[in-house]
TORVOKE-213949 format. One record per residue (C-alpha): residue number from 1; residue in one letter; x, y, z. Coordinates in steps of 0.001 Angstrom, whole numbers, plus 500000, padded with zeros to 6 digits. Layout:
<sites>
<resi:NUM, resn:A, x:X, y:Y, z:Z>
...
</sites>
This chain:
<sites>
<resi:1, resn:X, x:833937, y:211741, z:071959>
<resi:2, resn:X, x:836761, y:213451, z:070493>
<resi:3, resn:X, x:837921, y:213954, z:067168>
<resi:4, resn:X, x:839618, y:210992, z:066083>
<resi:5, resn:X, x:836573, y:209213, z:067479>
<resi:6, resn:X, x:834301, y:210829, z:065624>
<resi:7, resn:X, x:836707, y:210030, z:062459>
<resi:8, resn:X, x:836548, y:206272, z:063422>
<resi:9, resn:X, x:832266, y:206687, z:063758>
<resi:10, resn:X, x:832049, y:208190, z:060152>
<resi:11, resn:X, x:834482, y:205703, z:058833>
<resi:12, resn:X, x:832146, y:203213, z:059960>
<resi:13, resn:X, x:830197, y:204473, z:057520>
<resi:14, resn:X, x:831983, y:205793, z:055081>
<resi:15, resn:X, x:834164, y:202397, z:054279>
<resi:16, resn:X, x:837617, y:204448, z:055076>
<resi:17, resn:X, x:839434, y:206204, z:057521>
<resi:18, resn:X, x:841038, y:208873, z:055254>
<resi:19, resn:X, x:838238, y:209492, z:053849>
<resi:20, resn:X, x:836284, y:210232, z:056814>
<resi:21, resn:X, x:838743, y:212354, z:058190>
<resi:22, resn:X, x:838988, y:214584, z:055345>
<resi:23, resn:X, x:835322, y:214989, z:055256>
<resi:24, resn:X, x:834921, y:215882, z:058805>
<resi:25, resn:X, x:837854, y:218158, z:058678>
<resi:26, resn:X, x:836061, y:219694, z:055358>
<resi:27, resn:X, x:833168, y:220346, z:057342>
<resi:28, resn:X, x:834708, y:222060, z:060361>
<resi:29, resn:X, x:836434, y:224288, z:058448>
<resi:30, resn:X, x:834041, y:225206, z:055913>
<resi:31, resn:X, x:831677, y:226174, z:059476>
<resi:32, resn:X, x:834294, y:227745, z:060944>
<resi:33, resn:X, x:835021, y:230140, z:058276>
<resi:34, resn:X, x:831236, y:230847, z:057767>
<resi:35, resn:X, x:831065, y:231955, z:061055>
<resi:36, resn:X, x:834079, y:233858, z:061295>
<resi:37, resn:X, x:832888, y:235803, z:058264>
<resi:38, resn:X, x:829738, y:236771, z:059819>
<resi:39, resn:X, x:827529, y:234064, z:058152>
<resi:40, resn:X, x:825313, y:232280, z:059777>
<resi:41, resn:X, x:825444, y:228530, z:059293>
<resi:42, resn:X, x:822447, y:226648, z:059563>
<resi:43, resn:X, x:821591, y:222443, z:059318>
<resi:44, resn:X, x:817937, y:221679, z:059742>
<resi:45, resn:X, x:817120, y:218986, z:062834>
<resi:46, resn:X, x:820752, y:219955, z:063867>
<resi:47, resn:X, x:821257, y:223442, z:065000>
<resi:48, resn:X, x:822769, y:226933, z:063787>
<resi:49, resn:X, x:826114, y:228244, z:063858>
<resi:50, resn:X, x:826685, y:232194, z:064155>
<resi:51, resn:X, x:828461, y:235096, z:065491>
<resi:52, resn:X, x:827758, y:237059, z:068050>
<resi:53, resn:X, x:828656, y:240587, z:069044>
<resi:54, resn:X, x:829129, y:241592, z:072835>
<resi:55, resn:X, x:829108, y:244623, z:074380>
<resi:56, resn:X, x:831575, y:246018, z:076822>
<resi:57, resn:X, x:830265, y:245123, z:080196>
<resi:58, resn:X, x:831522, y:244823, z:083885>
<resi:59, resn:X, x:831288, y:241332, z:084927>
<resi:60, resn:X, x:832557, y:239855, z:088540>
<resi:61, resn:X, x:835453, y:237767, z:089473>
<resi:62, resn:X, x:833773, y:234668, z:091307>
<resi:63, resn:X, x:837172, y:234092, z:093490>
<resi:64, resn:X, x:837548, y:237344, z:094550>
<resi:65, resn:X, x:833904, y:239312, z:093966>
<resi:66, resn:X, x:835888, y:241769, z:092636>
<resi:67, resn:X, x:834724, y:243710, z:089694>
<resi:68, resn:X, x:836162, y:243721, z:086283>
<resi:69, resn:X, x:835553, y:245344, z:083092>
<resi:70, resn:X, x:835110, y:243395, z:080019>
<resi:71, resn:X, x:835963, y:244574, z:076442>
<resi:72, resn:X, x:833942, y:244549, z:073553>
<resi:73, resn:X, x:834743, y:240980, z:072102>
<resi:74, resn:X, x:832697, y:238819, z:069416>
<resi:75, resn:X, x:831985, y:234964, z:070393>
<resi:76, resn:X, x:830502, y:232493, z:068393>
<resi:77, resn:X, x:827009, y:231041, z:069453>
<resi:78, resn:X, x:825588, y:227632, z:068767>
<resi:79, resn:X, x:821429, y:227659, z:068737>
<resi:80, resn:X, x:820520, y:223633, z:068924>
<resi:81, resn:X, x:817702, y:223049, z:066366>
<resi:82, resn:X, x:814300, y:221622, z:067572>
<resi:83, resn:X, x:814953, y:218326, z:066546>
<resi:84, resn:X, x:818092, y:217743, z:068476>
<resi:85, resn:X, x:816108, y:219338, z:071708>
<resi:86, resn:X, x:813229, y:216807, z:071443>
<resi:87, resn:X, x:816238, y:214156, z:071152>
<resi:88, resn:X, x:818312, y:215125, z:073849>
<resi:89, resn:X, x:815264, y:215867, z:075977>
<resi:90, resn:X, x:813993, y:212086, z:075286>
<resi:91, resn:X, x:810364, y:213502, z:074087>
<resi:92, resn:X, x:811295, y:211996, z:071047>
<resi:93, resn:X, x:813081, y:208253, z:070484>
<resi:94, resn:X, x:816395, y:207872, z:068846>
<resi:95, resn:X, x:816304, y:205438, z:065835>
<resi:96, resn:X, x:818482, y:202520, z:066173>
<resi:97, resn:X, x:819817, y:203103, z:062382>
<resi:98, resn:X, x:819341, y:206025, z:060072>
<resi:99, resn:X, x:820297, y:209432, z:060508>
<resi:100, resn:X, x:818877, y:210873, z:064118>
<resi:101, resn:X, x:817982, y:214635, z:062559>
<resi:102, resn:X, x:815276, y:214777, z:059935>
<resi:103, resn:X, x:816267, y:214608, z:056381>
<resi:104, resn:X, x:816794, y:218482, z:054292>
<resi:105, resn:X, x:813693, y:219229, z:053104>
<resi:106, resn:X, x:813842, y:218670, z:049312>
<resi:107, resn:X, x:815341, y:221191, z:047304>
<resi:108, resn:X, x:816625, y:222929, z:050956>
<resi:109, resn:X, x:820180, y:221604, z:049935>
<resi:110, resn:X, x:820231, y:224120, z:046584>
<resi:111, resn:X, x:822817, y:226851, z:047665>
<resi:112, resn:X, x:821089, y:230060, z:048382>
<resi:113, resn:X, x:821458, y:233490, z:050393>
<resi:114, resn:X, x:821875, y:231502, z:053793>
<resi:115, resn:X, x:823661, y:228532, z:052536>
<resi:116, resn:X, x:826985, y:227477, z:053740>
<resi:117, resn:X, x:828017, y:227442, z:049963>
<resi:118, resn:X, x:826720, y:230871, z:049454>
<resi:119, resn:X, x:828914, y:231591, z:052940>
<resi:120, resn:X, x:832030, y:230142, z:051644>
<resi:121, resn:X, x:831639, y:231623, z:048012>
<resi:122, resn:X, x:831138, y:235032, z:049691>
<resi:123, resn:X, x:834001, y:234919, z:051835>
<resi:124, resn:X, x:836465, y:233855, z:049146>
<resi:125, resn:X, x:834439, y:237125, z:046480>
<resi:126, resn:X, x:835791, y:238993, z:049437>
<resi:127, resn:X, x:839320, y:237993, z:050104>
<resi:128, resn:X, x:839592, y:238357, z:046555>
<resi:129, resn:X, x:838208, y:241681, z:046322>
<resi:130, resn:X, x:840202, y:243000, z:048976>
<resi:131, resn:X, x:843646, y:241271, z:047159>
<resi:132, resn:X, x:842833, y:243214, z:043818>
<resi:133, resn:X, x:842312, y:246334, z:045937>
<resi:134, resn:X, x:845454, y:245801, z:047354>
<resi:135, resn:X, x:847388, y:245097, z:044552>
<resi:136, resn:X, x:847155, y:248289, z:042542>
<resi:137, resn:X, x:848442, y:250304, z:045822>
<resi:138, resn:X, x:851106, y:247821, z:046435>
<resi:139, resn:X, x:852139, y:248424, z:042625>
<resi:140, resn:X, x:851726, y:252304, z:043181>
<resi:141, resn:X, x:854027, y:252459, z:046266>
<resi:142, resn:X, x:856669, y:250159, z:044444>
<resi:143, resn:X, x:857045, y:252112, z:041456>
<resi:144, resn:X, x:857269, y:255423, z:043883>
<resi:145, resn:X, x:859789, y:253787, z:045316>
<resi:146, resn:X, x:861529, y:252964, z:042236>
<resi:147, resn:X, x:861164, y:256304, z:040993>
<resi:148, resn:X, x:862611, y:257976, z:044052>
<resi:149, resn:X, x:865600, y:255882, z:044086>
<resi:150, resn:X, x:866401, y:255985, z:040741>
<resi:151, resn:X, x:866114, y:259906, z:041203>
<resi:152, resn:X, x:868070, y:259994, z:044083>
<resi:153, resn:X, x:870415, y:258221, z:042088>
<resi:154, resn:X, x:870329, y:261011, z:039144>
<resi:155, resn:X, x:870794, y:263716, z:041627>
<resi:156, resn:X, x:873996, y:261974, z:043440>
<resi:157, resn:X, x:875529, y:261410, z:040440>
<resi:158, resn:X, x:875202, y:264680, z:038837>
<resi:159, resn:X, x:876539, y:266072, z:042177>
<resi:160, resn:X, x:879259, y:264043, z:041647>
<resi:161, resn:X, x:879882, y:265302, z:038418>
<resi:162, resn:X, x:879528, y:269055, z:039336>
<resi:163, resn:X, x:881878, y:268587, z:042287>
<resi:164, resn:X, x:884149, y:266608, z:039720>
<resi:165, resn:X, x:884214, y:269643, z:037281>
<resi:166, resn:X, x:884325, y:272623, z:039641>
<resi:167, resn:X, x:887303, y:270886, z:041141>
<resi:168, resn:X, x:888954, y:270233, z:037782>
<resi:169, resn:X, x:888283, y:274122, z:036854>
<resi:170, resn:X, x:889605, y:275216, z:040416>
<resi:171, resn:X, x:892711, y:273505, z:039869>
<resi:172, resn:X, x:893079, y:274885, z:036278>
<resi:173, resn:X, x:892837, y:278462, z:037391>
<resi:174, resn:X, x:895260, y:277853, z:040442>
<resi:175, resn:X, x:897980, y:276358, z:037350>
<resi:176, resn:X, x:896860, y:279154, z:035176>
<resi:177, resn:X, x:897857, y:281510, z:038220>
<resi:178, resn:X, x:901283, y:279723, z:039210>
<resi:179, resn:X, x:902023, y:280419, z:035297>
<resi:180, resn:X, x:901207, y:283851, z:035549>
<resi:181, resn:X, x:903158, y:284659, z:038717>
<resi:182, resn:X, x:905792, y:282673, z:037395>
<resi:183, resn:X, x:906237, y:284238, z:033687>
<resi:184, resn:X, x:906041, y:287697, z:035667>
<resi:185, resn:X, x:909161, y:286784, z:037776>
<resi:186, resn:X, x:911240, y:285426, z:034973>
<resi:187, resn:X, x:909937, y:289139, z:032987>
<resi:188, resn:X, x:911555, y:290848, z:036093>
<resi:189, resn:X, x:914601, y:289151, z:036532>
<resi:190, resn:X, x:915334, y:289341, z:032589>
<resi:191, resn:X, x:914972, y:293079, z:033313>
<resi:192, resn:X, x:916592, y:293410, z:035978>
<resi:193, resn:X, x:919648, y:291880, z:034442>
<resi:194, resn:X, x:918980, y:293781, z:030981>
<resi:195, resn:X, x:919037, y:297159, z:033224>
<resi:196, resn:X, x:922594, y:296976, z:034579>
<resi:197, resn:X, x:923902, y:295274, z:030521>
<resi:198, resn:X, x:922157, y:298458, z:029375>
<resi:199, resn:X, x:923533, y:300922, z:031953>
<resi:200, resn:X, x:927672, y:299873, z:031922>
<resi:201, resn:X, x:927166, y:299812, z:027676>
<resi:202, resn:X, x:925682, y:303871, z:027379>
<resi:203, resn:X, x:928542, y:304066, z:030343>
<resi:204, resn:X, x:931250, y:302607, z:028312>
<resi:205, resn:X, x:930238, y:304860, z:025294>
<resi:206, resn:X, x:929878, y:308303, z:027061>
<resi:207, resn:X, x:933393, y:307651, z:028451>
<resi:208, resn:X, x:935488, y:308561, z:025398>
<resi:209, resn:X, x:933570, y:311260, z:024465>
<resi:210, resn:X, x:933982, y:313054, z:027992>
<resi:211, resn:X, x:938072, y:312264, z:027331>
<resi:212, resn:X, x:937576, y:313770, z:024190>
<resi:213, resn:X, x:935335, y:316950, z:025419>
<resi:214, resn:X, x:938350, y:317150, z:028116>
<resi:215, resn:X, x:941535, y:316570, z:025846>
<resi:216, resn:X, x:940023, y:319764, z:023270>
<resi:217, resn:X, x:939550, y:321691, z:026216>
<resi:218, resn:X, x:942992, y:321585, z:026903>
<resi:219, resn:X, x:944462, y:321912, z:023531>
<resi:220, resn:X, x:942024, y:324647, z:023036>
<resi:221, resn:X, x:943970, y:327623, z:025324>
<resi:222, resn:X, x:947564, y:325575, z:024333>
<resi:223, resn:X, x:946948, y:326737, z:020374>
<resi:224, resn:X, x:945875, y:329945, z:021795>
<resi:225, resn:X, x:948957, y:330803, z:023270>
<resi:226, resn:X, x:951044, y:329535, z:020349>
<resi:227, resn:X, x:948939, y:332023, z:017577>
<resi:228, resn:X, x:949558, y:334913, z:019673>
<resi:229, resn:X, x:953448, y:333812, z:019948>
<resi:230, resn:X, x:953821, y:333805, z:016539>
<resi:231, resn:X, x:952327, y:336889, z:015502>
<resi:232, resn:X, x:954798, y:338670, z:018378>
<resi:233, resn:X, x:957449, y:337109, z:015879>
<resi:234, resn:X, x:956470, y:338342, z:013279>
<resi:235, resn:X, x:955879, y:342266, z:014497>
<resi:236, resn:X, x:959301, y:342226, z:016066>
<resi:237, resn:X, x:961170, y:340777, z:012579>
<resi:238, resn:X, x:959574, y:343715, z:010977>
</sites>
């Protein structure tokens, strides 16, 4: 029997396909999940559902006989209850309608520490538990993130504005020094050209006073000559 015949069997009963097949699907994976969490799932007349942990172990390859080491591994184990034995043995009849396991035990069906309820309940506490765990971390790392990049962010821009200043006050001094150098070479030029103005002027002025120096120089011995002439005259007439 596979699934979808065991669907059709409980429909049988159940007055409806869909509904069947959700409930066995409901039941499977509610087991499943039991036993994956460790839990160990238990129906009375029917058997028990649980994990089990094995060992590493060196086992034996039946084609070859050669051996092979086995890793550690977990496998799930089902443990047929003593009802189903006596069935499937044929020590005890199988009713023609009814259910073929015993009934619960009254009050067996209350959820408790070995229930599949309790199983399911404490699986989901956990997933839970272990998503509000995570989220404060998760929250953490983003706003680290967050943090850095806005301060990476900061310190590119304020890099940016350093470079953007030291360059504007590099190329300030470098006009600053053009200016200079330049004002310095008109200075020179205009005093250069002042030098010679000022040099042919005091030229131009000592020039008639040398004639002058010259000219007396000559009349000086001339009005010499001419005294002593006259006063000759003069001794002779007498």
């Amino acid at each position: 029997m596979n699934k979808a015949q065991l669907v059709e069997a409980v429909a049988e009963q159940l007055g409806g396909r869909k509904a069947a097949a959700e409930a066995v699907d409901a039941v499977l994976d509610t087991m499943v999940r039991a036993v994956v969490a460790g839990d160990r799932v238990s129906v009375t007349g029917f058997g028990t559902f649980e994990k089990v942990d094995r060992s590493a172990r060196f086992a034996r390859n039946p084609q070859t006989g050669e051996k092979v080491k086995v890793k550690k591994t977990a496998v799930p184990r089902f443990r047929p209850g003593q009802g189903f034995k006596d069935l499937v043995s044929g020590s005890k009849k199988l009713p023609k309608e009814g259910p073929s396991v015993k009934k619960a035990p009254k009050g067996s069906l209350t959820p408790g520490k070995s229930g599949t309820t309790a199983a399911v309940k404490r699986a989901a506490t956990k997933r839970a538990a272990t998503a509000a765990a995570a989220a404060p971390a998760k929250r953490t790392a983003a706003k680290k993130a967050t943090t850095a990049a806005k301060t990476t962010a900061a310190k590119t821009t304020a890099a940016k504005k350093t470079t953007a200043t030291a360059a504007k006050k590099a190329t300030a001094v470098k006009k600053t020094a053009a200016a200079g150098k330049t004002t310095a070479a008109k200075k020179t030029t205009a005093v250069k050209k002042a030098t010679p103005a000022k040099t042919t002027a005091a030229a131009k002025k000592a020039a008639p006073a040398k004639k002058a120096t010259a000219t007396a120089k000559k009349t000086a011995p001339a009005k010499k000559t001419a005294t002593r002439k006259t006063t000759a005259r003069r001794s002779t007439a007498k």
